[in-house]
N, CA, C and O atoms as a GROMACS GRO file, in nm:
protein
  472
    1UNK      N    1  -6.449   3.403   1.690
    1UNK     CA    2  -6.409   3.264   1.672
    1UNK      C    3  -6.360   3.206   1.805
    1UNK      O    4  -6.290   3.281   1.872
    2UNK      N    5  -6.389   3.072   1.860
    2UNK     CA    6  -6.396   3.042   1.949
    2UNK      C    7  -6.255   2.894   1.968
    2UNK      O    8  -6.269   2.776   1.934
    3UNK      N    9  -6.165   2.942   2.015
    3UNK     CA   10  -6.049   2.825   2.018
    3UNK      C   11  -6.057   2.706   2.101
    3UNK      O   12  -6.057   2.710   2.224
    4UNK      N   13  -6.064   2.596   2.031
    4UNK     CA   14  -6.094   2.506   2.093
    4UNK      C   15  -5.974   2.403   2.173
    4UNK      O   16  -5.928   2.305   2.115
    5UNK      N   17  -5.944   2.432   2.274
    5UNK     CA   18  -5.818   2.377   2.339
    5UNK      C   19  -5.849   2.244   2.298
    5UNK      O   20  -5.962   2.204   2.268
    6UNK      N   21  -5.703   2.152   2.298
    6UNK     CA   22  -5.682   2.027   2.234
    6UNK      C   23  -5.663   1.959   2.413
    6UNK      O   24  -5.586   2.014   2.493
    7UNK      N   25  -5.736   1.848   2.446
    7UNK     CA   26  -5.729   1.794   2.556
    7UNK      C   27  -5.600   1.662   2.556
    7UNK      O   28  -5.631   1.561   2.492
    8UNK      N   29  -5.475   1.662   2.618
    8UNK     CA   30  -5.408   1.587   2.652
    8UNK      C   31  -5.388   1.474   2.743
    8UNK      O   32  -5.353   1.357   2.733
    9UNK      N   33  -5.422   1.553   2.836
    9UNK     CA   34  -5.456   1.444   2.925
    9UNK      C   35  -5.638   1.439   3.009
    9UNK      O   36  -5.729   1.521   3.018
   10UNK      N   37  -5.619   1.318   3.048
   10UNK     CA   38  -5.770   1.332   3.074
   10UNK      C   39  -5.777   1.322   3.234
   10UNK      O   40  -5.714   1.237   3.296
   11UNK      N   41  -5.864   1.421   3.296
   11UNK     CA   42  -5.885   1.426   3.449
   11UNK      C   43  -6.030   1.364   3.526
   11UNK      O   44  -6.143   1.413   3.513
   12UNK      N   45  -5.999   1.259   3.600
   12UNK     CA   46  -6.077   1.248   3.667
   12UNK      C   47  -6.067   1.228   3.822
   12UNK      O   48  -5.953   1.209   3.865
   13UNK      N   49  -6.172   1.230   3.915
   13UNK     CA   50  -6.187   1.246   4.035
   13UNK      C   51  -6.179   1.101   4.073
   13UNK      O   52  -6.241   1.035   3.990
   14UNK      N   53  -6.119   1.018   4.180
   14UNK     CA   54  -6.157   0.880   4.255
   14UNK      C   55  -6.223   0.925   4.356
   14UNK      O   56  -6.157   0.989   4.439
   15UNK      N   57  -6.370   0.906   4.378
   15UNK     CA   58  -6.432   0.854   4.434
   15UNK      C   59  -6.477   1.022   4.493
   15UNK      O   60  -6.456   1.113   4.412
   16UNK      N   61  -6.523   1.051   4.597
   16UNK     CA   62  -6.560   1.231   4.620
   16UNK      C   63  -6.438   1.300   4.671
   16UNK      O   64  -6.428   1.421   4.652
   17UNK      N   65  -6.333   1.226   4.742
   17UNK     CA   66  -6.236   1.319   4.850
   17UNK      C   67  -6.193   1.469   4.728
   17UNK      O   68  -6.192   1.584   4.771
   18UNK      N   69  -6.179   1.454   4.659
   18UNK     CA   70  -6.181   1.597   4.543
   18UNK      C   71  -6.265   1.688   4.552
   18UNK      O   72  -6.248   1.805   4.588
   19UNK      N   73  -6.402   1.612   4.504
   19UNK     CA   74  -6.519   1.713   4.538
   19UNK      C   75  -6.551   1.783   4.618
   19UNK      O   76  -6.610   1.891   4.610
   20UNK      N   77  -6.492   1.691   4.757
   20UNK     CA   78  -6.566   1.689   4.868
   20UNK      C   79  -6.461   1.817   4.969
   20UNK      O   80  -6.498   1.878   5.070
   21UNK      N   81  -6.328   1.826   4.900
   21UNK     CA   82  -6.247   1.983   4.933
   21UNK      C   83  -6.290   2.063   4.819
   21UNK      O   84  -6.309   2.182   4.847
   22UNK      N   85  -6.307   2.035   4.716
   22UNK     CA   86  -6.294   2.220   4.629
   22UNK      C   87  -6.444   2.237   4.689
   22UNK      O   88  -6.483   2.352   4.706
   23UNK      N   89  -6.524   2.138   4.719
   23UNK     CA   90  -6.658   2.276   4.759
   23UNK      C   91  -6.645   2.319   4.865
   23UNK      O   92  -6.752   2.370   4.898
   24UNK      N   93  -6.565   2.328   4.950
   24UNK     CA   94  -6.517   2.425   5.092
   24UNK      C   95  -6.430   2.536   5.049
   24UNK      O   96  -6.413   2.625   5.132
   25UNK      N   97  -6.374   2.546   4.941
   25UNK     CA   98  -6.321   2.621   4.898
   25UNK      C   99  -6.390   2.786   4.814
   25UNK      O  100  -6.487   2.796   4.740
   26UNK      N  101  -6.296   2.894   4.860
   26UNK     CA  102  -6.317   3.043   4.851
   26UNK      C  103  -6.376   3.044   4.668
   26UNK      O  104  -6.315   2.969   4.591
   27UNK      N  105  -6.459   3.106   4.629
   27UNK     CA  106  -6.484   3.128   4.496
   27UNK      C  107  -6.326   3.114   4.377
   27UNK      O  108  -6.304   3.042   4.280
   28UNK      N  109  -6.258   3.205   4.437
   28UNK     CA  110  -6.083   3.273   4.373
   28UNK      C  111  -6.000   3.166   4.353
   28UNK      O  112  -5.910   3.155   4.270
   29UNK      N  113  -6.049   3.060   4.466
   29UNK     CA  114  -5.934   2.957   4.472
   29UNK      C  115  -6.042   2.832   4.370
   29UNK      O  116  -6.005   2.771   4.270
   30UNK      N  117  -6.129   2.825   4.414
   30UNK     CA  118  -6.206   2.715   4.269
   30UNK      C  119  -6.157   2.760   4.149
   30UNK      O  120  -6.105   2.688   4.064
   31UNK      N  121  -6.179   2.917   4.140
   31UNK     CA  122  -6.081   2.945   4.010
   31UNK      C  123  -5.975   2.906   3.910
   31UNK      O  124  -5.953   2.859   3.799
   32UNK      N  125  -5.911   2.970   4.053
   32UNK     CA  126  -5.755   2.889   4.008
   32UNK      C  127  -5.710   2.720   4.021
   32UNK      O  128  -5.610   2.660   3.980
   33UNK      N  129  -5.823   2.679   4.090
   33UNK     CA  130  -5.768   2.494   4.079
   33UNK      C  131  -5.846   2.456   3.919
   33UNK      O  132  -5.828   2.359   3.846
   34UNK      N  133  -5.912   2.545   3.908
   34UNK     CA  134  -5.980   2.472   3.747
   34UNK      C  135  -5.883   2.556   3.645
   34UNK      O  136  -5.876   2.526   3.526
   35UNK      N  137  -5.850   2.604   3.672
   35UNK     CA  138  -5.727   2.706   3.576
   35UNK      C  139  -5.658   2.623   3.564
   35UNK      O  140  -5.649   2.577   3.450
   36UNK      N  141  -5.568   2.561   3.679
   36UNK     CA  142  -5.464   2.485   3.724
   36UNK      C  143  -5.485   2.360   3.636
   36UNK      O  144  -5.414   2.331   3.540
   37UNK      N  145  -5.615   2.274   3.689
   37UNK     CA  146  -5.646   2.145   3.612
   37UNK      C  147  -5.615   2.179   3.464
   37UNK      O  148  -5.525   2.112   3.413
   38UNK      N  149  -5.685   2.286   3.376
   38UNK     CA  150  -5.695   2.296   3.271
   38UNK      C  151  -5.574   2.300   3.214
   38UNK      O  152  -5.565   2.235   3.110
   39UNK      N  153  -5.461   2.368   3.256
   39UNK     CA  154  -5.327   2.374   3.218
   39UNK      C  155  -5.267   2.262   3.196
   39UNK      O  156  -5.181   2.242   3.110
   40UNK      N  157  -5.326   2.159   3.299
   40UNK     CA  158  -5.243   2.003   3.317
   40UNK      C  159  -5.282   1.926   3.211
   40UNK      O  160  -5.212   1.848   3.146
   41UNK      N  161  -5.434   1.961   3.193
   41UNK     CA  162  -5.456   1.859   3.082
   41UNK      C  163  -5.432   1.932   2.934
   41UNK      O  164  -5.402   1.858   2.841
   42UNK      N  165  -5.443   2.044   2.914
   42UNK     CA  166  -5.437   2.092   2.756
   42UNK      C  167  -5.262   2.155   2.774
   42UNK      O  168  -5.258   2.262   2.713
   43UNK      N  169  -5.132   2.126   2.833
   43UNK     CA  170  -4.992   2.150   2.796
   43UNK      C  171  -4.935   2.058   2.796
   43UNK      O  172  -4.990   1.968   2.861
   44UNK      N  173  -4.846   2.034   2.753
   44UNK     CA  174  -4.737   1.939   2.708
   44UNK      C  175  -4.660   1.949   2.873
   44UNK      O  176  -4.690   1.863   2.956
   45UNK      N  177  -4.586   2.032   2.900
   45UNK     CA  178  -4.474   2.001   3.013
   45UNK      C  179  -4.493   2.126   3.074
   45UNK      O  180  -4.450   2.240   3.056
   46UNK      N  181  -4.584   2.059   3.168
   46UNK     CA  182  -4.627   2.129   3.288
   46UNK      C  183  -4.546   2.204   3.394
   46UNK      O  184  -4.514   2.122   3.480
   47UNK      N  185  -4.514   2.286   3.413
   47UNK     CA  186  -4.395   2.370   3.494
   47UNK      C  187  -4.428   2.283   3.661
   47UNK      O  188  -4.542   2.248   3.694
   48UNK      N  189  -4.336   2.267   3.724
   48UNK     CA  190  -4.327   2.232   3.819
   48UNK      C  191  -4.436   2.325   3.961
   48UNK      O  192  -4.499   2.262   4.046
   49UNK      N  193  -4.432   2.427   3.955
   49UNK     CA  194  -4.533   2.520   4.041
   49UNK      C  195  -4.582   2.504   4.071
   49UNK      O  196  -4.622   2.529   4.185
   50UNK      N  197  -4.658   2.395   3.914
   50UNK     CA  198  -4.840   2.402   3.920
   50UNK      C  199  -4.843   2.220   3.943
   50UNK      O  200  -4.938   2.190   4.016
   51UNK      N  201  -4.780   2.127   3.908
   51UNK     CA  202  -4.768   2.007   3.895
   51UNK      C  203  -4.600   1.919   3.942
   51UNK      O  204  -4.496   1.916   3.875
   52UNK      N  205  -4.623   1.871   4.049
   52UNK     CA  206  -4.488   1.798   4.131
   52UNK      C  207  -4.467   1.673   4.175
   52UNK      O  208  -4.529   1.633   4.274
   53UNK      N  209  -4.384   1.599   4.116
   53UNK     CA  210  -4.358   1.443   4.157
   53UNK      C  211  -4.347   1.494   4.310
   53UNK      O  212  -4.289   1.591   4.358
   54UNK      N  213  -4.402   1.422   4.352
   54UNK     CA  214  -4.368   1.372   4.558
   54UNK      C  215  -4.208   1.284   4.550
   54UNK      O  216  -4.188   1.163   4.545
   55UNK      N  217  -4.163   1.336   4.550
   55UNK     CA  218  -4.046   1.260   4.622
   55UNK      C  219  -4.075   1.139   4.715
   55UNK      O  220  -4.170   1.147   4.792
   56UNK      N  221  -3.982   1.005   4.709
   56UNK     CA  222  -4.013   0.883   4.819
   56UNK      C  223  -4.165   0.899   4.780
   56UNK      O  224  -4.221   0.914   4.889
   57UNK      N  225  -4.231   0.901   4.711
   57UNK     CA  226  -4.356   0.790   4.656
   57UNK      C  227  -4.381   0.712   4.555
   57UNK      O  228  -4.306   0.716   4.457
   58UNK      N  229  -4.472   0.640   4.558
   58UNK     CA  230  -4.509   0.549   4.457
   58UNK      C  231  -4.554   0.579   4.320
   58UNK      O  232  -4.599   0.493   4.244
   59UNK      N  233  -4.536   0.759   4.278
   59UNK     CA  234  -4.558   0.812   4.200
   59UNK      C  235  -4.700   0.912   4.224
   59UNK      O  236  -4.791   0.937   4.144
   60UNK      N  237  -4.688   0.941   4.310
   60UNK     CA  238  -4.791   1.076   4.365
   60UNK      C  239  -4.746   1.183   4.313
   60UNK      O  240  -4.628   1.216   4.331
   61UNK      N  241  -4.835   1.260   4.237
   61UNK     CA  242  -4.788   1.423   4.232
   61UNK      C  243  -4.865   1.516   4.270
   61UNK      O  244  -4.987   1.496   4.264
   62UNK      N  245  -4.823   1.618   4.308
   62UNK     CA  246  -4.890   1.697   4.391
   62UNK      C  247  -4.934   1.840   4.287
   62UNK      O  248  -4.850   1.924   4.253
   63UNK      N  249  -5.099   1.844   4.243
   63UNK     CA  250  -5.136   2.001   4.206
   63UNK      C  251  -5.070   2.121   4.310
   63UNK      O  252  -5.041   2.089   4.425
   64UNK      N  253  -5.051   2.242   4.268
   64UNK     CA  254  -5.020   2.313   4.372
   64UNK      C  255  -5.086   2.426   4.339
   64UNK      O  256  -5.102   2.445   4.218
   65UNK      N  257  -5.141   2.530   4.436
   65UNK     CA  258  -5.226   2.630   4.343
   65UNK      C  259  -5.218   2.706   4.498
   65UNK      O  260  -5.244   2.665   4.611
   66UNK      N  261  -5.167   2.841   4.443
   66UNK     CA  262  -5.157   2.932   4.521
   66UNK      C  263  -5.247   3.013   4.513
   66UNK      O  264  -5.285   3.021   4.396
   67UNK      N  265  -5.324   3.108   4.610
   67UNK     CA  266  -5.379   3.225   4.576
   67UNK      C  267  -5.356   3.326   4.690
   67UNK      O  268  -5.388   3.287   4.802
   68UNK      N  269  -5.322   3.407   4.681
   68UNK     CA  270  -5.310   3.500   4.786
   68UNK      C  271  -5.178   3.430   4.888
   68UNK      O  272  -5.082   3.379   4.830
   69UNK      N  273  -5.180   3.432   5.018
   69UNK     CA  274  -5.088   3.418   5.074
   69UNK      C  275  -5.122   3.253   5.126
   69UNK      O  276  -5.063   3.205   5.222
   70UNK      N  277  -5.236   3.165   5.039
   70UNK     CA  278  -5.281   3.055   5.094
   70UNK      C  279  -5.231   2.991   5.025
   70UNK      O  280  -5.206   3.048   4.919
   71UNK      N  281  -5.182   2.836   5.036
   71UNK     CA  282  -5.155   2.774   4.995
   71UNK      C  283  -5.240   2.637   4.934
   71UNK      O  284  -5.164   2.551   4.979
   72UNK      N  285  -5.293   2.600   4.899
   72UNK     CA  286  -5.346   2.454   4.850
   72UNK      C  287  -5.262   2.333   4.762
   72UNK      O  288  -5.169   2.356   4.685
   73UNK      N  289  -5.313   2.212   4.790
   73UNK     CA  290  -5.232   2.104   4.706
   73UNK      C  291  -5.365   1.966   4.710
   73UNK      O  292  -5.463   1.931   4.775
   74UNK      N  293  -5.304   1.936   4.622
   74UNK     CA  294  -5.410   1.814   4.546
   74UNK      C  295  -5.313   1.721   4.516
   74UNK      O  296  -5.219   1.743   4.440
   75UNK      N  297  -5.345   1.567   4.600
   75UNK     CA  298  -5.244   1.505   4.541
   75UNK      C  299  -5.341   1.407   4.411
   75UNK      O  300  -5.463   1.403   4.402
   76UNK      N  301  -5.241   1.335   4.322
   76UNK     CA  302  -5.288   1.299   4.192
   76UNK      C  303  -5.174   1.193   4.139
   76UNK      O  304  -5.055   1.202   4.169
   77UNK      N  305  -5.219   1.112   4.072
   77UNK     CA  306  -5.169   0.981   4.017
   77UNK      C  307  -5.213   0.978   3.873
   77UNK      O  308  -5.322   1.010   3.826
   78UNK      N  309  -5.103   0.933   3.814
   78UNK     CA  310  -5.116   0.853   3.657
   78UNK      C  311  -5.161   0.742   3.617
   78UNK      O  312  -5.088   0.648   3.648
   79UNK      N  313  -5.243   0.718   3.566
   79UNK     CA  314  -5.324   0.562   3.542
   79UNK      C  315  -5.287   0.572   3.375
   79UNK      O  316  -5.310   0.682   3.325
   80UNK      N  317  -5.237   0.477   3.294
   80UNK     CA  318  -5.249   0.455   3.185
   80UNK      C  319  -5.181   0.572   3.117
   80UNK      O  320  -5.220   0.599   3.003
   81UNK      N  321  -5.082   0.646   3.171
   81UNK     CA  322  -5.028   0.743   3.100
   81UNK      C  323  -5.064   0.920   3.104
   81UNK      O  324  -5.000   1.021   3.135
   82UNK      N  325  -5.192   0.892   3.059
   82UNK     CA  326  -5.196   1.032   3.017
   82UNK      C  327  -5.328   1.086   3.079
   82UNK      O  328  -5.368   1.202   3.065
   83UNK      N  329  -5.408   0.962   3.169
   83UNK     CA  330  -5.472   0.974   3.268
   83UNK      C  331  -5.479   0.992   3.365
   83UNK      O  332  -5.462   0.887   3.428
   84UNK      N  333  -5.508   1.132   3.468
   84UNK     CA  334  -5.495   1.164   3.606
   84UNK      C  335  -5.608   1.177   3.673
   84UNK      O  336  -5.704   1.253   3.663
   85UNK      N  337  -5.576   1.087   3.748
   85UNK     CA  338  -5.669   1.094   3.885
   85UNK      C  339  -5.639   1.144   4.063
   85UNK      O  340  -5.566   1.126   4.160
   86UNK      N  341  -5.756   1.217   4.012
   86UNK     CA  342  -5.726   1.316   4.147
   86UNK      C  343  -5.787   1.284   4.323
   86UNK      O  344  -5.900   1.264   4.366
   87UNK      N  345  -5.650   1.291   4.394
   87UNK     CA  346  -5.747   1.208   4.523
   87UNK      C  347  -5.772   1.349   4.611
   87UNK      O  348  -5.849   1.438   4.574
   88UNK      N  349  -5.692   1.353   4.735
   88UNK     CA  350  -5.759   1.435   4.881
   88UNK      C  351  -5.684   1.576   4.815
   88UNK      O  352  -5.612   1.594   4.717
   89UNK      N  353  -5.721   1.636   4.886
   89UNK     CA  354  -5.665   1.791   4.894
   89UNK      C  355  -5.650   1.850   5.005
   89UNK      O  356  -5.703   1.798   5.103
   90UNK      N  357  -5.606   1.922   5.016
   90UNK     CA  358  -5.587   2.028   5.162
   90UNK      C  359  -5.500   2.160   5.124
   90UNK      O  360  -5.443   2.185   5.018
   91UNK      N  361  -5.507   2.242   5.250
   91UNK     CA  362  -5.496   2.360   5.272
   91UNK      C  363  -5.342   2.320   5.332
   91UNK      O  364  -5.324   2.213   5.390
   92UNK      N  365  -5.250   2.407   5.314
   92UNK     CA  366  -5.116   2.412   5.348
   92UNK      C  367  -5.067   2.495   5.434
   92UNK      O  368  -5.061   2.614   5.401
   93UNK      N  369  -5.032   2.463   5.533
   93UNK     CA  370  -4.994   2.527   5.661
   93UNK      C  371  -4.889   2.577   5.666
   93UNK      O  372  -4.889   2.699   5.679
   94UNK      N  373  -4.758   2.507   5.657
   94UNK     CA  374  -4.673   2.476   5.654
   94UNK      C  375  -4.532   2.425   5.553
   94UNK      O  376  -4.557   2.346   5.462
   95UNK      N  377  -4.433   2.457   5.565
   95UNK     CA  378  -4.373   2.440   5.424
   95UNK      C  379  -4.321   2.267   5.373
   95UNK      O  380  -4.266   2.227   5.270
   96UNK      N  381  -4.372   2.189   5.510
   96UNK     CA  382  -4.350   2.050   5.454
   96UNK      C  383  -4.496   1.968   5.498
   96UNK      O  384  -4.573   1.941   5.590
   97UNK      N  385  -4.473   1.958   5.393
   97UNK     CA  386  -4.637   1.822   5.341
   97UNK      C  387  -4.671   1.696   5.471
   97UNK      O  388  -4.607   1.604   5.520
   98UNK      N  389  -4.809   1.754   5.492
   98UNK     CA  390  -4.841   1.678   5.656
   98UNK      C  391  -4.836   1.477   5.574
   98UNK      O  392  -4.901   1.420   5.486
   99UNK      N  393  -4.746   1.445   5.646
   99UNK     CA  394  -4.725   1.307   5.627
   99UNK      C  395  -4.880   1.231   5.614
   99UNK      O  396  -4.895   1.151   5.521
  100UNK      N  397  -4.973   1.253   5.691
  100UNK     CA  398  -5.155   1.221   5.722
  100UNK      C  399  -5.176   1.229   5.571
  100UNK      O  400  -5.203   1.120   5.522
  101UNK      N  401  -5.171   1.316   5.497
  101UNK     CA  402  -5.211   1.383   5.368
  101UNK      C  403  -5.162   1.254   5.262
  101UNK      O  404  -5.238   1.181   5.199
  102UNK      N  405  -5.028   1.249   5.260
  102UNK     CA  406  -4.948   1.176   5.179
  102UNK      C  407  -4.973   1.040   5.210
  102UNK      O  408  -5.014   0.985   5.107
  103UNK      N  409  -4.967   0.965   5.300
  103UNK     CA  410  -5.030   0.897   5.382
  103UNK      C  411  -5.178   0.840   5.302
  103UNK      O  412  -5.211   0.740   5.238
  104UNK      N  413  -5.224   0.933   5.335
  104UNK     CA  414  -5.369   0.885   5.279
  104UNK      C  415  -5.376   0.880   5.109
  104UNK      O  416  -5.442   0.795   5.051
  105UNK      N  417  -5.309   0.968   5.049
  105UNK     CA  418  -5.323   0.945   4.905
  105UNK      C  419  -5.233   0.791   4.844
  105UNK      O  420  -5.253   0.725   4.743
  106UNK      N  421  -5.172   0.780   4.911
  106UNK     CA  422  -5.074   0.628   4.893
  106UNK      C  423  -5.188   0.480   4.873
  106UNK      O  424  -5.205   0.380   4.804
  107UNK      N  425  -5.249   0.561   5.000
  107UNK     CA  426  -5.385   0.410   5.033
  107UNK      C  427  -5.506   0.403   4.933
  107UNK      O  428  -5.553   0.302   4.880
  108UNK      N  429  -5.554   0.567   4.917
  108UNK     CA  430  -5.620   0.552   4.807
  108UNK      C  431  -5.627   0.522   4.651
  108UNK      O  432  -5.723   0.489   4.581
  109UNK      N  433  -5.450   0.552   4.610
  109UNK     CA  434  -5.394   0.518   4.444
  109UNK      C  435  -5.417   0.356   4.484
  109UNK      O  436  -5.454   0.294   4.385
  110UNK      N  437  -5.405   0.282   4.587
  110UNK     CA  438  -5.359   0.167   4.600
  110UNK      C  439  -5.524   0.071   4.590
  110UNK      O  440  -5.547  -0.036   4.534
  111UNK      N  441  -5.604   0.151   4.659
  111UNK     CA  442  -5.724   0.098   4.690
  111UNK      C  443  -5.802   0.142   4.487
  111UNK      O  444  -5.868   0.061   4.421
  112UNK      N  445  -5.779   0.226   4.459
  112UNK     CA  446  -5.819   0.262   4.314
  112UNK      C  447  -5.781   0.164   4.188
  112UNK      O  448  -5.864   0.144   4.099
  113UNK      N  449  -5.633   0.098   4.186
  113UNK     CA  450  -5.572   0.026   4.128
  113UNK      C  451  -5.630  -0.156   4.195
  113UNK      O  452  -5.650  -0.255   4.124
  114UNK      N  453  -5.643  -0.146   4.344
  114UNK     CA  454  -5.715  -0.298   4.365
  114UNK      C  455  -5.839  -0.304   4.335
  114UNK      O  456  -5.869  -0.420   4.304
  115UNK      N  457  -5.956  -0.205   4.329
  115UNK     CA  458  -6.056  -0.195   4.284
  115UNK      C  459  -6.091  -0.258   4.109
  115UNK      O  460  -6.170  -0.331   4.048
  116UNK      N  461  -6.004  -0.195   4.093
  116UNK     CA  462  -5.979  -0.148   3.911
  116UNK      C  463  -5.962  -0.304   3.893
  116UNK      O  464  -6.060  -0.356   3.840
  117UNK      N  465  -5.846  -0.401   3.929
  117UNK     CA  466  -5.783  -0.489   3.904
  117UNK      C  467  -5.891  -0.646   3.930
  117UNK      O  468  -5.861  -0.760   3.895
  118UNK      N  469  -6.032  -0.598   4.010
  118UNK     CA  470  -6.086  -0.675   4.011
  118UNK      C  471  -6.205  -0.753   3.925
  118UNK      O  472  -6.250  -0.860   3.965
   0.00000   0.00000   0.00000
């Protein structure tokens, strides 16, 4: 018998910058970012680990998905609630978030929402 997870929230990509990092990405780690996604959309209250308000933003949160000693993050926005859309991604160097990164996901929730609004 085959369990059919109940979908909560719904995920989609703006525009390729998503696509266009998980296909540079190691087999292990596509893994775990679709593991990751899947958790976000079929649980109720997502543990912080895997899913993180950005602090000082406009409501950016950041996927986080570890594998091995690498780090990755996906930043992502709420449209309509229970809808997430996922913008740039990158590889994590460092233990504080390259401003460029954050930066750019700000312009794109913004450019997604003026798009939308037209």
């Amino acid at each position: 018998m085959i369990v059919q997870e109940k979908f909560i929230r719904d995920i989609f990509y703006y525009q390729n910058y998503y696509l266009e990092f998980f296909e540079k990405l190691k087999p292990e780690v596509k893994k775990k970012f679709n593991w990751t996604l899947q958790l976000i959309a079929t649980i109720d209250r997502v543990p912080e680990k895997y899913f993180k308000y950005m602090t000082g933003s406009t409501g950016i949160f950041e996927i986080r998905v570890e594998v091995g000693s690498d780090i990755y993050r996906v930043f992502s926005f709420f449209d309509k609630g229970q809808l997430i859309i996922l913008l740039n991604g990158f590889q994590k160097k460092s233990q504080k978030t390259p401003t460029t990164e954050l930066e750019l996901a700000e312009k794109l929730k913004k450019q997604y929402f003026d798009e939308k609004d037209k």
